[in-house]
N, CA, C and O atoms as CSV, one atom per row, in Angstrom:
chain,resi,resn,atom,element,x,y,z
A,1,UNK,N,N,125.450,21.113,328.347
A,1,UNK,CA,C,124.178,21.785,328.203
A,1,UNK,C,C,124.301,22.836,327.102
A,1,UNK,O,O,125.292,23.553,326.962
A,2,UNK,N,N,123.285,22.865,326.386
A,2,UNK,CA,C,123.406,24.105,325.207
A,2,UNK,C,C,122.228,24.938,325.346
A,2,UNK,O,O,121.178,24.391,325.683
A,3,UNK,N,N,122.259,26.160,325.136
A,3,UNK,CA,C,121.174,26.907,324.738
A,3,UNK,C,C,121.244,27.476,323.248
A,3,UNK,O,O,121.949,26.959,322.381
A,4,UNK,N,N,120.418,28.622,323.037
A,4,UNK,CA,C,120.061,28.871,321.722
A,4,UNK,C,C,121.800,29.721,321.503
A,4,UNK,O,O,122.166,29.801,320.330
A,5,UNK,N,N,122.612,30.208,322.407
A,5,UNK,CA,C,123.417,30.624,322.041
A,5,UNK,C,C,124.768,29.978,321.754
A,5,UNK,O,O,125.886,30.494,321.740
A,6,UNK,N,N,124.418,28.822,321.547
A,6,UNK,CA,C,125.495,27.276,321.861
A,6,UNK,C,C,125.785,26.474,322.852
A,6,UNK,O,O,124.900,26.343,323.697
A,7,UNK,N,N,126.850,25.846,323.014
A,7,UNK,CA,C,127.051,25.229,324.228
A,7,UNK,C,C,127.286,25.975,325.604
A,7,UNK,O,O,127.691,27.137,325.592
A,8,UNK,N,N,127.028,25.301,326.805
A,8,UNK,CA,C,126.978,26.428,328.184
A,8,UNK,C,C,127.795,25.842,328.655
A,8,UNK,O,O,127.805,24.627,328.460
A,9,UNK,N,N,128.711,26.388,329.385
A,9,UNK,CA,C,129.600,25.646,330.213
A,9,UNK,C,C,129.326,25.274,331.737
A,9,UNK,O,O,129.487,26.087,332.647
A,10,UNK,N,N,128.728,23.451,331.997
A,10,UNK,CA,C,128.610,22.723,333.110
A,10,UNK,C,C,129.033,22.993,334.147
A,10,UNK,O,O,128.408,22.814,335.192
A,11,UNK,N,N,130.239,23.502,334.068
A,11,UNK,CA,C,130.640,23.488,335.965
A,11,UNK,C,C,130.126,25.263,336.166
A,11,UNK,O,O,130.012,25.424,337.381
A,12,UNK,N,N,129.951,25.952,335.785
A,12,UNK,CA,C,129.132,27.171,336.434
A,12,UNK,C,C,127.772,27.775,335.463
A,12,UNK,O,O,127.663,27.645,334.244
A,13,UNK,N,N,126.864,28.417,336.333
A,13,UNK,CA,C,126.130,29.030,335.516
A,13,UNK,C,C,124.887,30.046,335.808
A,13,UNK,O,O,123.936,29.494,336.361
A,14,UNK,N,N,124.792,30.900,335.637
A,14,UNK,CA,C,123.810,31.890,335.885
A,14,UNK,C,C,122.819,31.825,336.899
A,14,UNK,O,O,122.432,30.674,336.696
A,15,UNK,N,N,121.987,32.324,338.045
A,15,UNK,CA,C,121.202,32.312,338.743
A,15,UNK,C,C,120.145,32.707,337.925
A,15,UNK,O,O,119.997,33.741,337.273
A,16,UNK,N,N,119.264,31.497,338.090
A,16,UNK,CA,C,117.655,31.554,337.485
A,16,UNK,C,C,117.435,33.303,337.863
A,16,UNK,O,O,118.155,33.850,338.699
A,17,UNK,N,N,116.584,33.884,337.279
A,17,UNK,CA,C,116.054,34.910,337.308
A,17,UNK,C,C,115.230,35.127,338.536
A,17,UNK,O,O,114.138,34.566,338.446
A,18,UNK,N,N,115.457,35.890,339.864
A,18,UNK,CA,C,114.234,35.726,341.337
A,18,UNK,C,C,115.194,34.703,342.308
A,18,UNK,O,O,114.794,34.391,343.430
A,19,UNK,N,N,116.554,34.189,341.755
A,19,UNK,CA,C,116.976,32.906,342.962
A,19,UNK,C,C,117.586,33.776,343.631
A,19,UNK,O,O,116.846,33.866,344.611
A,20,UNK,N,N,118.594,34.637,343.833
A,20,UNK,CA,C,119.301,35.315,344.345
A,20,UNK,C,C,119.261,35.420,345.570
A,20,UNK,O,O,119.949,34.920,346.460
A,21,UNK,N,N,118.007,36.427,345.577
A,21,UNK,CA,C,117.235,37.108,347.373
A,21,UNK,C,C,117.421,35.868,347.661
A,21,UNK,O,O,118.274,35.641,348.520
A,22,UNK,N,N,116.681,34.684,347.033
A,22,UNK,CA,C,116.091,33.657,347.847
A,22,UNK,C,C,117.636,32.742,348.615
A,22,UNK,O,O,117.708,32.306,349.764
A,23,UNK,N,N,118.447,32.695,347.793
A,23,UNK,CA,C,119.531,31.618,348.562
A,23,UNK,C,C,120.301,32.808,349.174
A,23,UNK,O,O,121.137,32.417,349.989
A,24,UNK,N,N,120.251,34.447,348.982
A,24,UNK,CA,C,120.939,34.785,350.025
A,24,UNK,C,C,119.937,34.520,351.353
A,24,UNK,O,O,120.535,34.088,352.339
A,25,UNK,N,N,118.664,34.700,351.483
A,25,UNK,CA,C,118.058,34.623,352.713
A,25,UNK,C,C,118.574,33.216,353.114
A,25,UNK,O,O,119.160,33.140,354.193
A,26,UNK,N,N,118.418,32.057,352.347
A,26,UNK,CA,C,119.199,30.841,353.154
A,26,UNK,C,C,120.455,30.512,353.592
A,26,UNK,O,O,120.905,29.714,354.414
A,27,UNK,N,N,120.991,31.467,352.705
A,27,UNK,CA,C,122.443,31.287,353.265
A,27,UNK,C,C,123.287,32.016,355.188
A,27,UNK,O,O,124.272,31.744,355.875
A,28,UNK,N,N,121.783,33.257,355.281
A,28,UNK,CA,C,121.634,34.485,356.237
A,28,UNK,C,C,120.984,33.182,357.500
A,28,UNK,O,O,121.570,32.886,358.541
A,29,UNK,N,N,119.960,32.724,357.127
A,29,UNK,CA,C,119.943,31.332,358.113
A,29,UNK,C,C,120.519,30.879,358.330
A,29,UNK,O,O,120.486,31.199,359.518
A,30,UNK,N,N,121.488,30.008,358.263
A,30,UNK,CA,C,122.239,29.621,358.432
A,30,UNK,C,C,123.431,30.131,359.995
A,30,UNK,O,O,123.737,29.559,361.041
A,31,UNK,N,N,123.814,31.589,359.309
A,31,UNK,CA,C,124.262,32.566,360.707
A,31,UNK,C,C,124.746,33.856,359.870
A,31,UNK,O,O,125.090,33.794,358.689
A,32,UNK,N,N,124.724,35.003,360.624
A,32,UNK,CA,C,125.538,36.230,359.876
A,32,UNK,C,C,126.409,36.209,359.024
A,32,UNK,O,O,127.225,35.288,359.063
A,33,UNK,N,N,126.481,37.013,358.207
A,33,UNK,CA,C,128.053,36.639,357.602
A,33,UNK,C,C,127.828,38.240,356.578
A,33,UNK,O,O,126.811,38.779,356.143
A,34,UNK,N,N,129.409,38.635,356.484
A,34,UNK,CA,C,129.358,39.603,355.586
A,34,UNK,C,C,128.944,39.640,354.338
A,34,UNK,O,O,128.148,38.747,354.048
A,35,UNK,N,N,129.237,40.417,353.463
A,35,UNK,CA,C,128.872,40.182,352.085
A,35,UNK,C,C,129.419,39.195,351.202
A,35,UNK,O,O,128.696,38.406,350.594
A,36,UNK,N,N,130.980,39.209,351.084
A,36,UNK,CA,C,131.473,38.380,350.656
A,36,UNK,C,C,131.479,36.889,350.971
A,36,UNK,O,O,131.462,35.982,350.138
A,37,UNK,N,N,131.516,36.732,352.712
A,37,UNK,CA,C,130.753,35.286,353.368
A,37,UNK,C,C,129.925,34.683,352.679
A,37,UNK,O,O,130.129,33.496,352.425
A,38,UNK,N,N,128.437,35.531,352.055
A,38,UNK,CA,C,127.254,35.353,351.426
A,38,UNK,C,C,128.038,34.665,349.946
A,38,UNK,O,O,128.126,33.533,349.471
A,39,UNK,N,N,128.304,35.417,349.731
A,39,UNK,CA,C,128.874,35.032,348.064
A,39,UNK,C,C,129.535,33.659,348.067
A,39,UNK,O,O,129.004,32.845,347.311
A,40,UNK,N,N,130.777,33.163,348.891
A,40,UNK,CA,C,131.509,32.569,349.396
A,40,UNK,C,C,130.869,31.250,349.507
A,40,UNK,O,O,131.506,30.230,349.242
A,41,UNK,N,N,129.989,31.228,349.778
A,41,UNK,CA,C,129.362,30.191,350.654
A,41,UNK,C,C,127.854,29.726,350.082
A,41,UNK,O,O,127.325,28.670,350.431
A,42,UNK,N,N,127.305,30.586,349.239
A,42,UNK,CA,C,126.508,30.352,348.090
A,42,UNK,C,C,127.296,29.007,347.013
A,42,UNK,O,O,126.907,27.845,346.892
A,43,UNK,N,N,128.559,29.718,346.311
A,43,UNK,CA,C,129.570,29.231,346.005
A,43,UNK,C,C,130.032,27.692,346.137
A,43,UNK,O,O,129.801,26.706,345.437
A,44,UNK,N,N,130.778,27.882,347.317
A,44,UNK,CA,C,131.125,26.139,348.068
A,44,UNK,C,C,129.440,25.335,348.204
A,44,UNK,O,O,129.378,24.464,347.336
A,45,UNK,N,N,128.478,25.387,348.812
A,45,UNK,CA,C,126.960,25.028,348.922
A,45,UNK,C,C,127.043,24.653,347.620
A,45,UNK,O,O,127.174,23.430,347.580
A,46,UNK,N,N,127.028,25.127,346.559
A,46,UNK,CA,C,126.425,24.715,345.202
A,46,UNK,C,C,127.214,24.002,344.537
A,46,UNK,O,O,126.862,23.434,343.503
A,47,UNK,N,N,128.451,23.922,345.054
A,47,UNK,CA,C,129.651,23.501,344.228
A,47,UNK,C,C,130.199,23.556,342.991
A,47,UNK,O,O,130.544,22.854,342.041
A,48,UNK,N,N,130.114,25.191,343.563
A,48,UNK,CA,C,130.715,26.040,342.295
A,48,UNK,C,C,130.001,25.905,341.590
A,48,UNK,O,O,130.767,26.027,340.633
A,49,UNK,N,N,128.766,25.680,340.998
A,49,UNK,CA,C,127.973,26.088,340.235
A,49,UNK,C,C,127.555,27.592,339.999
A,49,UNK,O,O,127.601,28.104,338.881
A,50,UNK,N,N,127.080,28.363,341.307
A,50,UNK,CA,C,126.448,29.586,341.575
A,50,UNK,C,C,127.908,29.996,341.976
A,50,UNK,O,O,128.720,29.458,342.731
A,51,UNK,N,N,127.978,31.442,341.005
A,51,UNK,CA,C,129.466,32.454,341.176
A,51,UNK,C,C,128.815,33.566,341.467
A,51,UNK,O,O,128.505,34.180,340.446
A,52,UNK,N,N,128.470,34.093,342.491
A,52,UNK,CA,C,127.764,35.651,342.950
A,52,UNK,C,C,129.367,36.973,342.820
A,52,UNK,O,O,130.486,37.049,343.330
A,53,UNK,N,N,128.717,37.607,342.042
A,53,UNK,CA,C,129.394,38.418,342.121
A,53,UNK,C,C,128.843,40.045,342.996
A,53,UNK,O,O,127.717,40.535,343.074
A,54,UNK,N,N,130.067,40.495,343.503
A,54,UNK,CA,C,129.555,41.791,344.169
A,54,UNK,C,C,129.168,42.547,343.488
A,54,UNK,O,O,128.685,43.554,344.006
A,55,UNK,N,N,129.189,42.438,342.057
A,55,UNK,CA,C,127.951,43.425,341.424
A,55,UNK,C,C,126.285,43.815,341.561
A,55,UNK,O,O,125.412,44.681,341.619
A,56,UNK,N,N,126.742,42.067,341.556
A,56,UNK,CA,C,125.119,41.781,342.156
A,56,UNK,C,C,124.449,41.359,343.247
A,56,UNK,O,O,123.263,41.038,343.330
A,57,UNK,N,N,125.469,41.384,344.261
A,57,UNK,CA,C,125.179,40.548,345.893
A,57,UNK,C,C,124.620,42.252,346.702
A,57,UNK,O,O,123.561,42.583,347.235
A,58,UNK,N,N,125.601,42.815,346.509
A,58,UNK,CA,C,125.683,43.914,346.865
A,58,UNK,C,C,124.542,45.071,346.708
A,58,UNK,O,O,124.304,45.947,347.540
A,59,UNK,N,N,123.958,44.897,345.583
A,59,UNK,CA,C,122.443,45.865,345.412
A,59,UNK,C,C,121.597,44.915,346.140
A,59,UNK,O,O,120.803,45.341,346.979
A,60,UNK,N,N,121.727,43.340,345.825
A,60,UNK,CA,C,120.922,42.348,346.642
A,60,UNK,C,C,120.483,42.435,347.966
A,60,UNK,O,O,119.309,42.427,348.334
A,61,UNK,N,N,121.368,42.508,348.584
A,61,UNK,CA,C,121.818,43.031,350.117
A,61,UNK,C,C,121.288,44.295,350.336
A,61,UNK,O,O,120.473,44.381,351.254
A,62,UNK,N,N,121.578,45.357,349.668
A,62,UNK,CA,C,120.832,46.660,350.015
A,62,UNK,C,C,119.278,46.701,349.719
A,62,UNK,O,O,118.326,47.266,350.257
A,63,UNK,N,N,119.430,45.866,348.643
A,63,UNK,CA,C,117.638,45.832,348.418
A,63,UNK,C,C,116.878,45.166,349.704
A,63,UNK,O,O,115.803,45.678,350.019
A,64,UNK,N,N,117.345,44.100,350.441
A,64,UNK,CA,C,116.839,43.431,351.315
A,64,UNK,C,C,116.479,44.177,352.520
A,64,UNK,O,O,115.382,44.123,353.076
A,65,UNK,N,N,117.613,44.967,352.927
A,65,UNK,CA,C,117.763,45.552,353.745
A,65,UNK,C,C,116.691,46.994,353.991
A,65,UNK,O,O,116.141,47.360,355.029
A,66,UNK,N,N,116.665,47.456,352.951
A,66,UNK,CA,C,115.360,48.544,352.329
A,66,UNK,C,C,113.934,47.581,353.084
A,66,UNK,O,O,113.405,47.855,354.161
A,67,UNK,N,N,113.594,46.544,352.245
A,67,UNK,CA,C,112.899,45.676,352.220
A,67,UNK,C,C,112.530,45.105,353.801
A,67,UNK,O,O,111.383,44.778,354.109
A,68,UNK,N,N,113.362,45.058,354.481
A,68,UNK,CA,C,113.601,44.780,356.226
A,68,UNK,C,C,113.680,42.883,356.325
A,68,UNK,O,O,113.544,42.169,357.319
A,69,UNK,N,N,113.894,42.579,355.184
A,69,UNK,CA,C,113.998,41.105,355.504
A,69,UNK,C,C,115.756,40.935,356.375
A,69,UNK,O,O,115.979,40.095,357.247
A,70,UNK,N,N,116.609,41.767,355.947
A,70,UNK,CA,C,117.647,41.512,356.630
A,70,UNK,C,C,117.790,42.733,357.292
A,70,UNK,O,O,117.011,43.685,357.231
A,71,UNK,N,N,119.162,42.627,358.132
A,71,UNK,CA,C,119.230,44.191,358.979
A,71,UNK,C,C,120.872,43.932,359.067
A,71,UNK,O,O,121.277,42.770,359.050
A,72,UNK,N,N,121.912,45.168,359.171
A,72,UNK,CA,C,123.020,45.048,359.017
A,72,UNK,C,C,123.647,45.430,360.763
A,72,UNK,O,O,123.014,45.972,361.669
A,73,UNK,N,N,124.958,44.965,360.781
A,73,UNK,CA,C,125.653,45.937,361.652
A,73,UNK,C,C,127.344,45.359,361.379
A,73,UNK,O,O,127.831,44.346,360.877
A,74,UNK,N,N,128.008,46.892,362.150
A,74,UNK,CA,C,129.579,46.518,361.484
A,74,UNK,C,C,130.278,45.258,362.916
A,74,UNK,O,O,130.156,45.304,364.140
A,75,UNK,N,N,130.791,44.537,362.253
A,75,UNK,CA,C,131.253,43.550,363.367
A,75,UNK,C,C,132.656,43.194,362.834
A,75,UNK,O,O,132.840,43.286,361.621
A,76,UNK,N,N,133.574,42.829,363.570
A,76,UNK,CA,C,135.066,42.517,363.248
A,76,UNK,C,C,135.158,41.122,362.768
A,76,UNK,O,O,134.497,40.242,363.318
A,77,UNK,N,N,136.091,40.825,361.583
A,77,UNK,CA,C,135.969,39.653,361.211
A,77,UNK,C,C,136.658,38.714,361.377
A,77,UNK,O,O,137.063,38.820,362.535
A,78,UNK,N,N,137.180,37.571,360.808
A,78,UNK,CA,C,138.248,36.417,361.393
A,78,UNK,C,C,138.987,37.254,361.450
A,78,UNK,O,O,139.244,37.434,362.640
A,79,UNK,N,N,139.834,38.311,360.478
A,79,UNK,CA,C,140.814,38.643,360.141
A,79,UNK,C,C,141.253,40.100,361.115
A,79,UNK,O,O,142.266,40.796,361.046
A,80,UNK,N,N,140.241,40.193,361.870
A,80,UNK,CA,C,139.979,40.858,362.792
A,80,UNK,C,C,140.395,42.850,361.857
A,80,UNK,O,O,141.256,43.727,361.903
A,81,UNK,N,N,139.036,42.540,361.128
A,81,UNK,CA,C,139.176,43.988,360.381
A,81,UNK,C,C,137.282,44.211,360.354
A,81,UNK,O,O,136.503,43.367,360.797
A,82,UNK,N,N,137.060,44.929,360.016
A,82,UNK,CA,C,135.296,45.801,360.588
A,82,UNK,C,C,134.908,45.245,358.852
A,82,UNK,O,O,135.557,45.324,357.809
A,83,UNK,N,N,133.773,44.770,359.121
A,83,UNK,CA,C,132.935,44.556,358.034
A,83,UNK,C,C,131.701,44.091,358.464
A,83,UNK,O,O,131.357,43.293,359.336
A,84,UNK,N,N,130.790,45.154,357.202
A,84,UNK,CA,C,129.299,45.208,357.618
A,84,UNK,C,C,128.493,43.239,357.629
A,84,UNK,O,O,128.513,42.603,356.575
A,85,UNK,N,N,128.073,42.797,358.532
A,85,UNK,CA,C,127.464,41.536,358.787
A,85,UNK,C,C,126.204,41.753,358.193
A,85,UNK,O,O,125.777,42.888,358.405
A,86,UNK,N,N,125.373,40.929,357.424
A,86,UNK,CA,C,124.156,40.623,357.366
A,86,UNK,C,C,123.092,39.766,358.307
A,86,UNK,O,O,123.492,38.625,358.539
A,87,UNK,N,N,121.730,40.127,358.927
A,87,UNK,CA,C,121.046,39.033,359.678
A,87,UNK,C,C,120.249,39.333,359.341
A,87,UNK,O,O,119.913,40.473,359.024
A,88,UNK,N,N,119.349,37.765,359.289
A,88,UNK,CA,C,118.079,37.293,358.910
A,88,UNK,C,C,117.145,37.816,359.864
A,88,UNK,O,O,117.216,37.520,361.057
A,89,UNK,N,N,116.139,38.698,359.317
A,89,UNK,CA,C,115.195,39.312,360.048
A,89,UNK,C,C,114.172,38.358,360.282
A,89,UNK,O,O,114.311,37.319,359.638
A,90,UNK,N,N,112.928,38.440,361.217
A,90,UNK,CA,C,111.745,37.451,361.175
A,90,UNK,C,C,110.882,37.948,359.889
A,90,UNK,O,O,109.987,37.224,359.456
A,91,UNK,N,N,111.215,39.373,359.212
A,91,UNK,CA,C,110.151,38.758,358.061
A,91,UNK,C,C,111.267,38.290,357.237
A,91,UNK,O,O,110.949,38.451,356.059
A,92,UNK,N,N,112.271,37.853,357.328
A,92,UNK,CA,C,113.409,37.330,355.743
A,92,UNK,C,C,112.853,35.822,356.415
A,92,UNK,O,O,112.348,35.040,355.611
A,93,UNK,N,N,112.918,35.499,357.539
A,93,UNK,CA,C,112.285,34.093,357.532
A,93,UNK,C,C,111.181,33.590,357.268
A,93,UNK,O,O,110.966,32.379,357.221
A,94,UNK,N,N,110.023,34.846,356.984
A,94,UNK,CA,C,108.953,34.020,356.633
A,94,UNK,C,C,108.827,34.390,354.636
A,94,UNK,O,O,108.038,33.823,353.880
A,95,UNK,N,N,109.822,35.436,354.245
A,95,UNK,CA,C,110.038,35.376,352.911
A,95,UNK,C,C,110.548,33.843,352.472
A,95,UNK,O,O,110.002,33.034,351.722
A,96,UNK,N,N,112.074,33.732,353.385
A,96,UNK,CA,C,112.445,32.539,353.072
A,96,UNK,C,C,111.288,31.438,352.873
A,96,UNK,O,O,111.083,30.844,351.815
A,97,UNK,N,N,110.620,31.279,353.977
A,97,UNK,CA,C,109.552,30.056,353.556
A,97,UNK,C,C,108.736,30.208,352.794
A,97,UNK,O,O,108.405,29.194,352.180
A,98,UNK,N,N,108.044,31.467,352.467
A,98,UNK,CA,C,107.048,31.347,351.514
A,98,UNK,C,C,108.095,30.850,349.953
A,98,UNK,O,O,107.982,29.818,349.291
A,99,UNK,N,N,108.945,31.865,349.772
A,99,UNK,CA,C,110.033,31.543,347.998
A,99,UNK,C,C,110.588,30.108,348.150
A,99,UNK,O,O,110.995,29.633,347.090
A,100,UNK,N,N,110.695,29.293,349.268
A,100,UNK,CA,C,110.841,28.177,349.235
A,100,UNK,C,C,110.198,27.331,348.454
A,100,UNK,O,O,110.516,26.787,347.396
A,101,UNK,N,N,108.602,27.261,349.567
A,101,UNK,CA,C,107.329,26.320,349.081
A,101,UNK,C,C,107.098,26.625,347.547
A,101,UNK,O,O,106.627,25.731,346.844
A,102,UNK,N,N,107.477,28.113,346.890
A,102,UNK,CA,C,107.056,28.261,345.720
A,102,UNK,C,C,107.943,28.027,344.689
A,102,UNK,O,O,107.455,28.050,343.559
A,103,UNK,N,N,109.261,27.783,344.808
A,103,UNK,CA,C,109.949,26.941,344.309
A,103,UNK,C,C,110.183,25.583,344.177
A,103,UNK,O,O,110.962,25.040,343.394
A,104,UNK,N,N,109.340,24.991,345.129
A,104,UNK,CA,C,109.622,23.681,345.352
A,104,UNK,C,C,108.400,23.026,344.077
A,104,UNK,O,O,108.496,22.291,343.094
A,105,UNK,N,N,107.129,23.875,344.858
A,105,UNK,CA,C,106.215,23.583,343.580
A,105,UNK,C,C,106.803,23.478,342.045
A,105,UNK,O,O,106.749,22.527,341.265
A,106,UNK,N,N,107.387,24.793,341.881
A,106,UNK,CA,C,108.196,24.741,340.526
A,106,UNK,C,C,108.744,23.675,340.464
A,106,UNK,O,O,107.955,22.809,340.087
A,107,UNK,N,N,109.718,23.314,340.652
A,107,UNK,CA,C,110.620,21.901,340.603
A,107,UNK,C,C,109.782,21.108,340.738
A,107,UNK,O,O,110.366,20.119,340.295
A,108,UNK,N,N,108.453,20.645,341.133
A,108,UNK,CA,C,108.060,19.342,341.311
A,108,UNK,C,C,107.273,19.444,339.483
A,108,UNK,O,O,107.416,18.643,338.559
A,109,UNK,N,N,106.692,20.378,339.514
A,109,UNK,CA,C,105.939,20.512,338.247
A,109,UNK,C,C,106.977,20.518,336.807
A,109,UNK,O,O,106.491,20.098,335.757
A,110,UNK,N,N,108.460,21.031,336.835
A,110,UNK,CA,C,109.257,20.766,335.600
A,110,UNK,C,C,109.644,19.076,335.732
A,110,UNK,O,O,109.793,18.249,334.833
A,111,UNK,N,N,109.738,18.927,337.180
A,111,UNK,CA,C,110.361,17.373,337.329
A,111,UNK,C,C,108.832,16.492,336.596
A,111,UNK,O,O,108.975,15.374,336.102
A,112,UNK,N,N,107.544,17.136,336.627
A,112,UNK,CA,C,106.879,15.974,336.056
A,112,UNK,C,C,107.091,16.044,334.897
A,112,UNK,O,O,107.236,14.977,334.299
A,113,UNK,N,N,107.192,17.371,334.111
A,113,UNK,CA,C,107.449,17.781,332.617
A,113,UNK,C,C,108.416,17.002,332.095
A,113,UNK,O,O,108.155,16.130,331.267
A,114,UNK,N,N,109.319,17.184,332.422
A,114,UNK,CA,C,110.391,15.810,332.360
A,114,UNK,C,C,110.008,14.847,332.362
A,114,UNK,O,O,109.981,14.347,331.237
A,115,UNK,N,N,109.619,14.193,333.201
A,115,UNK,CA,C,109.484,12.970,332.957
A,115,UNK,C,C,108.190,12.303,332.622
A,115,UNK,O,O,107.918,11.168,333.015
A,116,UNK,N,N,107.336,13.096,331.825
A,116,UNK,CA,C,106.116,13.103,330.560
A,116,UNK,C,C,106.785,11.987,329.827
A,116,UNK,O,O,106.303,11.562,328.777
């Protein structure tokens, strides 16, 4: 794949601009998980395509949380050490569905563009 700045490299690449919130709320469906879980598992799901970094998971997460789509608490982990958990609130589930349906639209409308 190339853009205007040359070639991009295929096996990873940037989160569209607005995807973020949205696949952390799906990933928070799924079940709790700390911050890094989130990242982790974004990650493996995409297959290695999407690389979240805690630069940016991390304001993500606090923004949500502001926001009340998610809600935190400290819980012990496999490794049996305290780290803050993320959960999907009932409004992150009805965010989730609305940024869904409105993505999906997107994709159906570039998929016709394409194939014009």
């Amino acid at each position: 794949m190339t853009d205007r700045n040359g070639p991009r490299d295929s096996k990873s690449s940037d989160l569209v601009q607005g995807t973020l919130e949205m696949l952390i709320l799906k990933t928070l469906a799924m079940e709790p998980m700390h911050g890094y879980g989130v990242g982790l598992r974004i990650e493996q799901i995409s297959g290695g395509v999407f690389k979240v970094n805690a630069g940016s998971l991390l304001p993500a997460l606090s923004r949500m949380e502001r926001a009340g789509d998610v809600k935190s608490e400290w819980r012990a982990t496999e490794n049996n050490r305290r780290a803050k958990y993320y959960l999907l609130t009932a409004k992150g589930r009805r965010a989730l569905s609305a940024e869904t349906e409105q993505w999906q639209r997107q994709i159906d409308a570039i998929a016709r563009i394409l194939e014009a």
